[in-house]
Backbone as a chain_set.jsonl record, in Angstrom:
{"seq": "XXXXXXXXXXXXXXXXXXXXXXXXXXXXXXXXXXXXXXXXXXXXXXXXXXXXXXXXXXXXXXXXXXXXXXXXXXXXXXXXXXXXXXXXXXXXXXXXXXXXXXXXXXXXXXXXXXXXXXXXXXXXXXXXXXXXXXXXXXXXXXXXXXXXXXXXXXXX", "coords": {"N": [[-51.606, -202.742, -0.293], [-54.504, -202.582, -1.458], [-55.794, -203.369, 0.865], [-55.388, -201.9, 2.918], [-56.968, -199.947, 1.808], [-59.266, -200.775, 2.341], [-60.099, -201.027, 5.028], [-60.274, -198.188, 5.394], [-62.707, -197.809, 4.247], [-64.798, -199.679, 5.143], [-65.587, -198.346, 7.718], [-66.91, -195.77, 6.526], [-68.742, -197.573, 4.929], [-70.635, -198.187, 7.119], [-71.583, -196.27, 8.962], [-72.952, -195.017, 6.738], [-75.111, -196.869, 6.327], [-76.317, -196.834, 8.849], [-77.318, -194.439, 8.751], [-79.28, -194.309, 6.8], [-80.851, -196.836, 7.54], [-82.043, -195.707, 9.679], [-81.094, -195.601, 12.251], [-80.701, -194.775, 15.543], [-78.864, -192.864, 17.787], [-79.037, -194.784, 21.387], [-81.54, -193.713, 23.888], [-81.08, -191.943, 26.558], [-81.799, -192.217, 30.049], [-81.395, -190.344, 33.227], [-81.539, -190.073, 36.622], [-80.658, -188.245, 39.402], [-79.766, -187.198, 42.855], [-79.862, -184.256, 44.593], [-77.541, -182.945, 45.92], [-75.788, -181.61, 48.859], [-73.683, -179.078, 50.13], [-70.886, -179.919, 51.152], [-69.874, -182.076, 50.136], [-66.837, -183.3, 48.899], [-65.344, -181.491, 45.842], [-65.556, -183.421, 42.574], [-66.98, -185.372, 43.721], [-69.779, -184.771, 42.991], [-71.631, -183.051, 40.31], [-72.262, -180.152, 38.769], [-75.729, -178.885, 37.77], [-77.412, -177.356, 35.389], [-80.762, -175.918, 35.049], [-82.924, -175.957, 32.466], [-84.799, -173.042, 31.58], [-85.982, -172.013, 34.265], [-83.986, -170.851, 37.528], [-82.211, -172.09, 38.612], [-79.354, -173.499, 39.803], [-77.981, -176.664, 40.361], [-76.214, -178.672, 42.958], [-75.589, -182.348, 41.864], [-75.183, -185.486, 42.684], [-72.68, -187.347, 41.675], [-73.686, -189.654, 40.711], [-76.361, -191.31, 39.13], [-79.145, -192.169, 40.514], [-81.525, -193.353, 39.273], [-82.061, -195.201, 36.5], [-82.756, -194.859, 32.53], [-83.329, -197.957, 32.95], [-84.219, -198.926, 34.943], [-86.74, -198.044, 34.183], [-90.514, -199.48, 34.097], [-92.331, -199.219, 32.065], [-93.439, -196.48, 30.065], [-95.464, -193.849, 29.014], [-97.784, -191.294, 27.587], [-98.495, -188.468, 28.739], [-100.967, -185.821, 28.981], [-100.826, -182.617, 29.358], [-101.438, -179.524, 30.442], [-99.509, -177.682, 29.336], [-98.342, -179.473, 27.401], [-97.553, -182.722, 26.155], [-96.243, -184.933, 28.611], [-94.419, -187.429, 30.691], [-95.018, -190.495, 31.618], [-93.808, -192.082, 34.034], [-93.266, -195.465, 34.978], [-92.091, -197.129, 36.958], [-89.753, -200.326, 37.592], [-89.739, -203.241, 40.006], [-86.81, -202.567, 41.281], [-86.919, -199.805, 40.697], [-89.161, -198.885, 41.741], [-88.733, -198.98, 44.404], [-86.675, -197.863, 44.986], [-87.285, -195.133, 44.266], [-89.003, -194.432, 46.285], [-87.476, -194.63, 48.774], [-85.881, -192.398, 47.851], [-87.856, -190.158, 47.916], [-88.739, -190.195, 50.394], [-86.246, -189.836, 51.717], [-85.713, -187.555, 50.914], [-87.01, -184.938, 51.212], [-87.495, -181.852, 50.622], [-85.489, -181.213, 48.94], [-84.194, -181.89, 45.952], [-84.63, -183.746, 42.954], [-83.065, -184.29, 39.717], [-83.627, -184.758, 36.497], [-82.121, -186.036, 33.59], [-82.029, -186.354, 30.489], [-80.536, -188.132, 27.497], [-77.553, -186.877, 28.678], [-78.07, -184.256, 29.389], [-79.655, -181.923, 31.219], [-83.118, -181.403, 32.242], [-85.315, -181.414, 33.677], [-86.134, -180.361, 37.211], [-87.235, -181.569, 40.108], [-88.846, -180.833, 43.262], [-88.916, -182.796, 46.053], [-91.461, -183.004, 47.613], [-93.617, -184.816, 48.767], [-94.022, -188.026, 49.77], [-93.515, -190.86, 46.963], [-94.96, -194.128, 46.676], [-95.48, -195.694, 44.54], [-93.98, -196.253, 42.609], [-94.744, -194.045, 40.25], [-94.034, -191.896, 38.098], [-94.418, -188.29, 37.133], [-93.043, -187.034, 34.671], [-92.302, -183.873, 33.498], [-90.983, -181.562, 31.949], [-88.164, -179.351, 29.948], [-88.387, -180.477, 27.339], [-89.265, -181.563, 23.752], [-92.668, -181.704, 22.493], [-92.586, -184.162, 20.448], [-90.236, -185.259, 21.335], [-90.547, -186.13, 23.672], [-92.172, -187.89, 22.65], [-90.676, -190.034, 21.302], [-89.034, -190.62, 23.56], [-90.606, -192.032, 24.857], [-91.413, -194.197, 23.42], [-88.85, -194.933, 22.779], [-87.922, -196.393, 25.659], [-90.095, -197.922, 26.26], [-89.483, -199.565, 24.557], [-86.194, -200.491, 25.566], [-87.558, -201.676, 27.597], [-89.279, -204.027, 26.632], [-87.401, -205.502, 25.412], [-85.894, -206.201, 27.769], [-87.224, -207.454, 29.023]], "CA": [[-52.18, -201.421, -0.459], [-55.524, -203.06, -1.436], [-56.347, -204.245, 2.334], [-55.792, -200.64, 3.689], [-58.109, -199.128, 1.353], [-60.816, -201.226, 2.301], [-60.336, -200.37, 6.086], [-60.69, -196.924, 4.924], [-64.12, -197.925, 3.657], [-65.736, -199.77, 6.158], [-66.448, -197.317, 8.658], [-67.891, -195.077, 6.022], [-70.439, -197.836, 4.864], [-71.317, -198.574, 8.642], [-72.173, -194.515, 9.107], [-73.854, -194.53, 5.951], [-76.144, -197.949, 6.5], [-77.278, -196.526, 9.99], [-78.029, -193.168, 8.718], [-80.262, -195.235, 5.83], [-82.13, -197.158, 8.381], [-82.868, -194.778, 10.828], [-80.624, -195.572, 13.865], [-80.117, -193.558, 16.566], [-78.45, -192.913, 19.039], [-80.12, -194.866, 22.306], [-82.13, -192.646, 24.765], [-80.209, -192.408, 28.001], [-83.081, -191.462, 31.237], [-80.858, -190.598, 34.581], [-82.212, -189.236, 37.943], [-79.937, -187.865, 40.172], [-80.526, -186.695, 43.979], [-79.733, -182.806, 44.641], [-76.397, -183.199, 47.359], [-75.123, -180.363, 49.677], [-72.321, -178.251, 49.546], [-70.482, -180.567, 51.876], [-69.398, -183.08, 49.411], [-65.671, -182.959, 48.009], [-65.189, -181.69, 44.367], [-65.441, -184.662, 42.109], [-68.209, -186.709, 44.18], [-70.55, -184.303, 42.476], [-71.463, -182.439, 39.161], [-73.566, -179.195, 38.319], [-77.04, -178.798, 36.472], [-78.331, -175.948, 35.067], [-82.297, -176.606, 34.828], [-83.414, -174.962, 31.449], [-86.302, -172.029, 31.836], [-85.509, -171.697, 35.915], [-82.968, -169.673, 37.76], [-81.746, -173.149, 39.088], [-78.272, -173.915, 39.375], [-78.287, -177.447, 41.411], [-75.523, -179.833, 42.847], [-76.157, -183.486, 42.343], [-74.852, -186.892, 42.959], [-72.113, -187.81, 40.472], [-73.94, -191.039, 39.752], [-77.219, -191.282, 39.128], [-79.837, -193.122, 41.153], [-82.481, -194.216, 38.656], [-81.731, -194.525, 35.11], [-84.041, -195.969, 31.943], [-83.241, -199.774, 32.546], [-85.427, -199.347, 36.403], [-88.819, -197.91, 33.591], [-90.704, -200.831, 33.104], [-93.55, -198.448, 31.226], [-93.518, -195.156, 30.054], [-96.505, -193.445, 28.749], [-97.808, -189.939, 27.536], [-99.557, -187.367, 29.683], [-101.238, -184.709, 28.058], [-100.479, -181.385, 30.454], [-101.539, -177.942, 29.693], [-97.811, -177.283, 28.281], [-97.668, -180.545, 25.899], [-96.845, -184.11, 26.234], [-95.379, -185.084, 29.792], [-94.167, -188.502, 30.219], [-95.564, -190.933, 33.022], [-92.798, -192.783, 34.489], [-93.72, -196.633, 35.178], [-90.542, -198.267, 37.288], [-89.697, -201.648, 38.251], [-89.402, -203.236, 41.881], [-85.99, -201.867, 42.039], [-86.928, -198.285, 40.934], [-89.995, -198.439, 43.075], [-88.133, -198.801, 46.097], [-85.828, -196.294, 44.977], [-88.262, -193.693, 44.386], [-90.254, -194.969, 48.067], [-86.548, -194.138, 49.607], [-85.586, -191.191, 47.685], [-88.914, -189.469, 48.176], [-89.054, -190.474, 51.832], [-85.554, -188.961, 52.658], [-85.006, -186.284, 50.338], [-87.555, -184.05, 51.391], [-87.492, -180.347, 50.714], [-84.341, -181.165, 47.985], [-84.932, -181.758, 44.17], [-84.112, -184.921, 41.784], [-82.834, -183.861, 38.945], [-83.557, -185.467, 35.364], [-81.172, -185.746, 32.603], [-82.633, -186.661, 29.103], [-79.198, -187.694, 26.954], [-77.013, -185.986, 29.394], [-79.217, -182.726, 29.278], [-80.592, -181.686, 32.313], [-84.39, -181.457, 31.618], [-86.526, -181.074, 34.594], [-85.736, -180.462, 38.522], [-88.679, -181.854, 40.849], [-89.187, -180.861, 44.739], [-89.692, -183.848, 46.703], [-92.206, -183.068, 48.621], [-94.127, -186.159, 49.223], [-93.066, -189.521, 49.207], [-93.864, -191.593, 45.854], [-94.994, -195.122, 46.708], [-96.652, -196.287, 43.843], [-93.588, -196.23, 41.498], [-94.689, -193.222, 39.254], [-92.904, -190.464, 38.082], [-94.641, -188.113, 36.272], [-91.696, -186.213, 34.006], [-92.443, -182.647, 32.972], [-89.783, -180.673, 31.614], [-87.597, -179.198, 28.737], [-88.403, -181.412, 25.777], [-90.878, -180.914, 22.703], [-93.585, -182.969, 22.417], [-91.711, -184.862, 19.731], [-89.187, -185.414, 22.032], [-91.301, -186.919, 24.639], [-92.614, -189.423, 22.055], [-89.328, -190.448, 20.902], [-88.419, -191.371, 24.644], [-91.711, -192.911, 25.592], [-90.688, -195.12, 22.546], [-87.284, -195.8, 23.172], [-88.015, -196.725, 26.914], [-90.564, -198.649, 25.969], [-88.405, -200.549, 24.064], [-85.808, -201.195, 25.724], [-88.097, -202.439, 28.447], [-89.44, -205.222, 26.356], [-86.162, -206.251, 25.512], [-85.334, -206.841, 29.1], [-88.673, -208.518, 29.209]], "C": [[-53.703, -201.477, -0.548], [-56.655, -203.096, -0.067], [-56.314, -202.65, 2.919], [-56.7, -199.722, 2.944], [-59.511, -199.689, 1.632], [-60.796, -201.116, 3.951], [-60.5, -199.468, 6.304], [-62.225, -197.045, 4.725], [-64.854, -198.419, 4.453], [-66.331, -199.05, 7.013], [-67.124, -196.056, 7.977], [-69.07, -195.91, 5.77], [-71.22, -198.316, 6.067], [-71.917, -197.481, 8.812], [-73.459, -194.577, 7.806], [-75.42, -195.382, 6.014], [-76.82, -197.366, 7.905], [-77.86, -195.216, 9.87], [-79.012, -193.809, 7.764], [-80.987, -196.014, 6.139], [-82.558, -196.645, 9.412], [-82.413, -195.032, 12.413], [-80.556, -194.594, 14.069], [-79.74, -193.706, 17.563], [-79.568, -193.88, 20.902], [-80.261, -193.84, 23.656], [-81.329, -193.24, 26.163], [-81.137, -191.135, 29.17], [-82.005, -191.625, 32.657], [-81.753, -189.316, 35.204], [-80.96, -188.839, 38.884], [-80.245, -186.815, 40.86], [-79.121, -185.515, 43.76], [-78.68, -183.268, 45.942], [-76.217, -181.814, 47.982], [-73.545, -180.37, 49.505], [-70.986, -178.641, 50.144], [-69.666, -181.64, 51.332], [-67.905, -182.506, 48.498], [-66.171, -182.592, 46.481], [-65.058, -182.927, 44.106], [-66.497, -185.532, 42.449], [-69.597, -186.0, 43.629], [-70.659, -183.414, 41.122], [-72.463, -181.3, 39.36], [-74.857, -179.135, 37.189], [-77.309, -177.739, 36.577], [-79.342, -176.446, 34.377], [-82.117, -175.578, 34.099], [-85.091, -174.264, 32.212], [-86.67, -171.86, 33.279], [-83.809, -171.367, 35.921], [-82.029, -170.993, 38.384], [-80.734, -173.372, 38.641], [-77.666, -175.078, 40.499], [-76.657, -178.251, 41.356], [-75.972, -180.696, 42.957], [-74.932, -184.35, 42.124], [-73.71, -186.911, 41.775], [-72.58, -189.052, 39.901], [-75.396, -191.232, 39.742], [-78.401, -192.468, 39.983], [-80.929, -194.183, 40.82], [-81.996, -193.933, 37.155], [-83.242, -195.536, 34.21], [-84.128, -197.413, 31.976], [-84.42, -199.524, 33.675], [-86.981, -198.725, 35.592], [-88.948, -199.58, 33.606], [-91.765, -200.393, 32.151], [-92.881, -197.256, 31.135], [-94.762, -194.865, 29.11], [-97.055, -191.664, 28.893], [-98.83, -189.474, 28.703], [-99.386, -185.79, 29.31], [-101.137, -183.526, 29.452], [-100.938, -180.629, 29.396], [-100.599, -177.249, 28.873], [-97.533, -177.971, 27.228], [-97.632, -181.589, 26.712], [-96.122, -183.761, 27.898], [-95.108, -186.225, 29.526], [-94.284, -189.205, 31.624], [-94.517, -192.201, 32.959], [-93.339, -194.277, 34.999], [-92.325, -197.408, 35.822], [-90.763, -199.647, 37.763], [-89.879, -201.75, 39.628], [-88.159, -202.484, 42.438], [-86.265, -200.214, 41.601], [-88.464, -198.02, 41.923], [-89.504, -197.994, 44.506], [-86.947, -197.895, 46.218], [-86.151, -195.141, 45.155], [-88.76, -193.949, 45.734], [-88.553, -194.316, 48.483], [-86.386, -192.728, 49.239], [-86.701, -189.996, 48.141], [-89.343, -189.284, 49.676], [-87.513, -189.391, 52.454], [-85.045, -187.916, 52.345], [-85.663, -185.18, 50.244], [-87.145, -182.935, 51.143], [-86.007, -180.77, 49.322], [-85.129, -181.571, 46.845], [-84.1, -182.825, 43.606], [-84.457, -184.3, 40.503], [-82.364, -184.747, 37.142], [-83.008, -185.211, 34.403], [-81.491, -186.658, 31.597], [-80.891, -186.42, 28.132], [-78.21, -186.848, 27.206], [-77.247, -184.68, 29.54], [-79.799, -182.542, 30.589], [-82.063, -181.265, 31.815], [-85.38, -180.584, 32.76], [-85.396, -181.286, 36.26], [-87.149, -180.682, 39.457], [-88.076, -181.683, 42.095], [-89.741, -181.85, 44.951], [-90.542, -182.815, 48.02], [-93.222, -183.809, 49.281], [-93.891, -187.332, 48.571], [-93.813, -190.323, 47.718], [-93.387, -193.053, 45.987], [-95.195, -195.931, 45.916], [-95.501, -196.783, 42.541], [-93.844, -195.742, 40.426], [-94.064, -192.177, 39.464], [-93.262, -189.293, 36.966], [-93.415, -186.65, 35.85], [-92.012, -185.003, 33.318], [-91.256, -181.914, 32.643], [-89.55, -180.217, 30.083], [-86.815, -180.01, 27.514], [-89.76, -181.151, 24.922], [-91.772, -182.002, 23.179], [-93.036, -184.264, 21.314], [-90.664, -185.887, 20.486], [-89.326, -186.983, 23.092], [-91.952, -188.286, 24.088], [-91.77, -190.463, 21.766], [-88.645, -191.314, 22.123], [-89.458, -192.464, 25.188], [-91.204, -194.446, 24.695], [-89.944, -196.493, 22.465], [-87.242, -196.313, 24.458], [-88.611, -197.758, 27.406], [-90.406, -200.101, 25.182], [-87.686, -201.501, 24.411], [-86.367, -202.093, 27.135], [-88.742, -203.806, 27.879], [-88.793, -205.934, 26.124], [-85.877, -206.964, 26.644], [-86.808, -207.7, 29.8], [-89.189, -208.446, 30.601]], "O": [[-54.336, -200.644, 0.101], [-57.873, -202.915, -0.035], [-57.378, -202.249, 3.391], [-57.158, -198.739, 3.527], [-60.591, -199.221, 1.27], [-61.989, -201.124, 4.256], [-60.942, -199.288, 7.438], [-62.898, -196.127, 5.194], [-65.824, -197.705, 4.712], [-67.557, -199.064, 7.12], [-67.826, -195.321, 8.671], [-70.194, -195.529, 6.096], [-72.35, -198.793, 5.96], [-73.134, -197.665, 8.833], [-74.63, -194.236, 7.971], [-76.524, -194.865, 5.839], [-78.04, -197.522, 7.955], [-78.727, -194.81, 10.644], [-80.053, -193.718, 8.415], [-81.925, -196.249, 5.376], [-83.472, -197.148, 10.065], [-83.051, -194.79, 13.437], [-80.406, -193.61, 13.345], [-80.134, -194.579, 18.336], [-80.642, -193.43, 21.303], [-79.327, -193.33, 24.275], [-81.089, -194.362, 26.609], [-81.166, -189.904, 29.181], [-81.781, -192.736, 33.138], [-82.299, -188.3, 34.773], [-80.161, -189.771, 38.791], [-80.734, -185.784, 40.398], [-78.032, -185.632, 43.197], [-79.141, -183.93, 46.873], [-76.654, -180.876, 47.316], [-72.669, -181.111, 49.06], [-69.99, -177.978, 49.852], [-68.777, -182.118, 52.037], [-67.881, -181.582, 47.685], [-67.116, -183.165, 45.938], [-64.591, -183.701, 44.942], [-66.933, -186.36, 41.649], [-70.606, -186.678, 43.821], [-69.551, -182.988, 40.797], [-73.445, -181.489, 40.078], [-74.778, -179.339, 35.978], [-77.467, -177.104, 37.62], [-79.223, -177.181, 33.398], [-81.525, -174.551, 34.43], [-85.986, -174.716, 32.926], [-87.838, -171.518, 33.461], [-82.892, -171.468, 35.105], [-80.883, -170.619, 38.631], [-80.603, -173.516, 37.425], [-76.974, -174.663, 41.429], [-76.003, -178.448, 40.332], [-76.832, -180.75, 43.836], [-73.911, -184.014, 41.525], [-74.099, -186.298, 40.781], [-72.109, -189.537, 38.872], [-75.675, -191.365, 40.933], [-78.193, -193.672, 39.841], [-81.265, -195.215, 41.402], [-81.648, -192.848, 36.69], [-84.122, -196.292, 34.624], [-84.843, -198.056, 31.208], [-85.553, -199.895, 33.366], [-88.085, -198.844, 36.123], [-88.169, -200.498, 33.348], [-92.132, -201.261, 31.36], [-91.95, -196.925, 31.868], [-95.051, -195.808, 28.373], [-96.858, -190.937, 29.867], [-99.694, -190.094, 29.324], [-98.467, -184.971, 29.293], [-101.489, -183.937, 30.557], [-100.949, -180.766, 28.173], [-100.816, -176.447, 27.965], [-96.823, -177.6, 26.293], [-97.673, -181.44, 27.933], [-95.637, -182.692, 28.27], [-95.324, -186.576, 28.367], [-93.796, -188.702, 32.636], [-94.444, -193.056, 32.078], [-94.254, -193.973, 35.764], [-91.642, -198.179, 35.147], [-91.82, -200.039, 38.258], [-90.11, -200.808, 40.386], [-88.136, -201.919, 43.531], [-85.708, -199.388, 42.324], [-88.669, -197.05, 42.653], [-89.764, -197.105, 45.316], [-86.427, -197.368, 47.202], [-85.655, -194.272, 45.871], [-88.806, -192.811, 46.201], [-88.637, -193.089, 48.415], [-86.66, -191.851, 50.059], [-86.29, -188.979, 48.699], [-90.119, -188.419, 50.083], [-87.588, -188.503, 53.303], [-84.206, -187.283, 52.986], [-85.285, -184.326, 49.442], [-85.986, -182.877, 51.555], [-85.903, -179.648, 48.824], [-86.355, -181.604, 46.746], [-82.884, -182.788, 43.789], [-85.561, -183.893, 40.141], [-81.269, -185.15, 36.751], [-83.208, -184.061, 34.011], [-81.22, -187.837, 31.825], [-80.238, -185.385, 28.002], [-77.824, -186.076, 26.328], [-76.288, -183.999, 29.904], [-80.637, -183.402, 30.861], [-82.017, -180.665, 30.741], [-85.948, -179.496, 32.664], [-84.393, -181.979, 36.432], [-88.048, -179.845, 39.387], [-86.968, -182.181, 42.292], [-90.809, -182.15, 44.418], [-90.133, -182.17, 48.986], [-93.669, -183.405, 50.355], [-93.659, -187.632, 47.4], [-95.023, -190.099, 47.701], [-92.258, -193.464, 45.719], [-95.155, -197.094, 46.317], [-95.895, -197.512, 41.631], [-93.509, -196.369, 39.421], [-93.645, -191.623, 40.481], [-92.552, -189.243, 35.962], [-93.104, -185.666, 36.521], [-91.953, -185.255, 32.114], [-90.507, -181.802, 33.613], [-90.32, -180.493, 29.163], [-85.694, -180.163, 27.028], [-90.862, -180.719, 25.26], [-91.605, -182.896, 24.009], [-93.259, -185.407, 21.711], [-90.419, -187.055, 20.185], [-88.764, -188.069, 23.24], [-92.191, -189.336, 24.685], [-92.061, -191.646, 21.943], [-87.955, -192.32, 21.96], [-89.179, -193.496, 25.797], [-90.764, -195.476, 25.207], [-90.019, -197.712, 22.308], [-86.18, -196.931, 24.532], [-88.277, -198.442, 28.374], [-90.964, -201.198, 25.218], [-87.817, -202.697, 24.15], [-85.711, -203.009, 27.631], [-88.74, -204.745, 28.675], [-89.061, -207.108, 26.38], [-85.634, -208.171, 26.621], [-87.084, -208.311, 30.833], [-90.177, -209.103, 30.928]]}, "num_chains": 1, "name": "protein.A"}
């Protein structure tokens, strides 16, 4: 009777020790390209962009997520905090393709499964930046620069 009361207990002091040092949840950064109406149900999902009339299909799988940052960094905008995207070799050459063939369509960013921001490609992005404007505080934006930043030194 002993032994099941203390499996009872563990997963409360695991909850309580990560709320007492300040975990959180980790930041999850996906991109996903804008598809046409052509694609079976299932091979795609819907976004609704906050503060636009935008109601987009994209990709069911995302094309860049936060492992391809290797930087992130603030950018002060007239609205607040933006967040300047820094990718690796493989999100460089992701962004250099996506930007090259997805003209006139929109990549669509999802901050912790949130849709955030929808960008028009309209010229290609060689350089591997991405600068991220959208619906997050400025708080928000620090919190990811952060966490992105993070786990990019991890992966060294």
């Amino acid at each position: 009777m002993q032994t099941h009361k203390i499996w009872l207990v563990i997963p409360l002091l695991i909850a309580t020790s990560c709320a007492m040092f300040g975990s959180h949840k980790q930041t999850t950064l996906r991109i996903y390209e804008q598809v046409g109406t052509g694609l079976p149900e299932g091979h795609w999902r819907e976004a609704k962009i906050p503060k636009t009339e935008l109601t987009l299909r994209v990709d069911r799988f995302p094309v860049l997520t936060e492992r391809d940052v290797k930087m992130a960094e603030p950018f002060e905008t007239v609205g607040g905090v933006a967040v300047m995207l820094h990718f690796d070799a493989h999100g460089m050459f992701m962004l250099d393709e996506l930007t090259t063939r997805d003209r006139g369509r929109y990549l669509v960013v999802f901050l912790n499964d949130r849709p955030v921001a929808a960008h028009l490609v309209e010229r290609r992005l060689v350089h591997g930046q991405f600068l991220l404007e959208g619906d997050f505080t400025d708080a928000e934006a620090r919190q990811l620069i952060d966490d992105l930043n993070k786990m990019a030194k991890k992966r060294g």
